[in-house]
C-alpha positions as CSV (number, residue, x, y, z in Angstrom):
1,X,0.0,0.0,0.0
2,X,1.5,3.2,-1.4
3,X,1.8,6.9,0.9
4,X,-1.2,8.0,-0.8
5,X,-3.3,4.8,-0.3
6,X,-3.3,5.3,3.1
7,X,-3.9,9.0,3.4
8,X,-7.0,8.9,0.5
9,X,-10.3,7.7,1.6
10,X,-12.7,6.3,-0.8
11,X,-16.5,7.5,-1.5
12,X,-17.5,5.1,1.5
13,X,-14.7,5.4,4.2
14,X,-15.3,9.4,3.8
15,X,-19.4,8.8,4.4
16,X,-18.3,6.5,7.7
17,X,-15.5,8.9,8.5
18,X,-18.4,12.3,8.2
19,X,-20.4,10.1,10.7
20,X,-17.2,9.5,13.1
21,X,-16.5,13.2,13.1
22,X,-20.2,14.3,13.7
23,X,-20.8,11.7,16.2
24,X,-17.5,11.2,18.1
25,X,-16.9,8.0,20.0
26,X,-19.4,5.7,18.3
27,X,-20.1,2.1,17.7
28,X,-20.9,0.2,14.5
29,X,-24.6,0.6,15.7
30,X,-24.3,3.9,15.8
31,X,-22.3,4.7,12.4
32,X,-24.8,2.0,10.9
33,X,-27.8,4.7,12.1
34,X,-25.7,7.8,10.6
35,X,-25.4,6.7,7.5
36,X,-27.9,7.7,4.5
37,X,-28.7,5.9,2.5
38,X,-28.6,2.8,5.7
39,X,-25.7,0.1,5.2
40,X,-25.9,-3.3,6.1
41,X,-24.2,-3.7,9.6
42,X,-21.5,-6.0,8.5
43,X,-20.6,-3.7,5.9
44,X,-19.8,-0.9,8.4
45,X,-18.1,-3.1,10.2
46,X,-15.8,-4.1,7.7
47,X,-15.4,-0.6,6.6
48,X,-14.9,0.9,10.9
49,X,-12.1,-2.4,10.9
50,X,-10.9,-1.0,7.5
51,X,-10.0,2.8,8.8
52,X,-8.8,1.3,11.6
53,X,-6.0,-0.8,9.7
54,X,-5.6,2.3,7.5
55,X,-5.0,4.1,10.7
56,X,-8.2,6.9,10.5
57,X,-9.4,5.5,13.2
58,X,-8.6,4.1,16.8
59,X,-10.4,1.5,18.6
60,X,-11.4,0.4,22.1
61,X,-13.3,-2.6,23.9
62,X,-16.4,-0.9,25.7
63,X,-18.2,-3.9,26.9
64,X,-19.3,-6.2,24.7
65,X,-18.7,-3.3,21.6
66,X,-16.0,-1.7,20.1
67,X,-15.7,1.7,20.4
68,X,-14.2,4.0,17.6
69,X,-12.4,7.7,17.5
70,X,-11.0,9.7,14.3
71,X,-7.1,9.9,14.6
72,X,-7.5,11.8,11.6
73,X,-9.1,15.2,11.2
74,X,-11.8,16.5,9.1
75,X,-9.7,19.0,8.1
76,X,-6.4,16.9,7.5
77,X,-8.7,14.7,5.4
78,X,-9.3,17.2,3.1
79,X,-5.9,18.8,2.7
80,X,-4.7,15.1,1.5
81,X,-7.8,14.6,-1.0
82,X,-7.2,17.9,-2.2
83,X,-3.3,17.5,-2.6
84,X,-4.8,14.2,-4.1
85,X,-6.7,15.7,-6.9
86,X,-4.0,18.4,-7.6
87,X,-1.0,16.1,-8.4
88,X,-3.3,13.8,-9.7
89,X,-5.9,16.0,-12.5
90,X,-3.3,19.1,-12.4
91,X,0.2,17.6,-12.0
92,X,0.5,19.5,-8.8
93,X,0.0,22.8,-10.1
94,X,-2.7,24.6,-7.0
95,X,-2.8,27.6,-9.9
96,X,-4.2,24.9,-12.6
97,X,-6.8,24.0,-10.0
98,X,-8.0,27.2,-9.7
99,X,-7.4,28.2,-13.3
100,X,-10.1,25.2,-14.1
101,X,-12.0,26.2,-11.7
102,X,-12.6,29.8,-13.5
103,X,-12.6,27.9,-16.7
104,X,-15.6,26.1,-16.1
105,X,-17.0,28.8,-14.2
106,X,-17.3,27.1,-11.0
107,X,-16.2,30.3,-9.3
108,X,-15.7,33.8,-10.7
109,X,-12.8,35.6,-10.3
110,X,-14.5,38.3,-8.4
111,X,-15.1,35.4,-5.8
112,X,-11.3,34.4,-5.6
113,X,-10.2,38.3,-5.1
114,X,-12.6,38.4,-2.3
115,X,-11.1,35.1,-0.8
116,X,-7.7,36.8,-1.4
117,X,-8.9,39.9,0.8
118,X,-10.3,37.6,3.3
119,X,-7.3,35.4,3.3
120,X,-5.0,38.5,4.0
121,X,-7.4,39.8,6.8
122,X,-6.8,37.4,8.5
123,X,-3.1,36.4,8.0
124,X,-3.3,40.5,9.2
125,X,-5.3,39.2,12.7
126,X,-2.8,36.4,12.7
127,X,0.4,38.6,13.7
């Protein structure tokens, strides 16, 4: 398994994952009820035991259940997805992203000098 194998999540481990992150410590029961559309419980299971090799997720004995916690952050999540679809669509160029983005008129440019400004307010609050 490859560096970016293990730092990706699929379509599925990210639904699991959202659940994890919105509920905290859960168990499979638990995730199984968070999810829309419902999974089979197995399949969560197999998926929970799946982040946990992967190392998104931790896991303790609670009684009967097992218990599991995000190691991995929401927001570290999606810093590696988007490095992910930079080096992979844009051959790690952030400004081809963007430029595509524009392109296909996903967001103005208006839009991306406002989120300059923003950005630089706040680098400004930062010091």
């Amino acid at each position: 398994m490859t560096k970016l194998e293990k730092t990706t999540l699929t379509k599925l481990e990210l639904r699991i994952m959202q659940v994890v992150w919105r509920l905290g410590a859960c168990t499979v029961s638990d995730v199984q009820q968070g999810l829309q559309p419902a999974l089979a419980y197995t399949t969560v299971q197999t998926m929970l035991n799946i982040l946990e090799k992967k190392a998104k997720l931790k896991r303790r004995l609670r009684g009967r259940s097992y218990e599991y916690t995000a190691i991995v952050t929401e927001a570290k999540a999606s810093g590696h997805a988007v490095r992910d679809l930079v080096d992979r669509m844009f051959g790690g160029s952030s400004e081809e992203l963007v430029m595509s983005l524009i392109k296909t008129r996903q967001i103005d440019p208006k839009r991306i000098a406002e989120l300059s400004r923003q950005l630089d307010a706040e680098k400004e609050r930062g010091k």
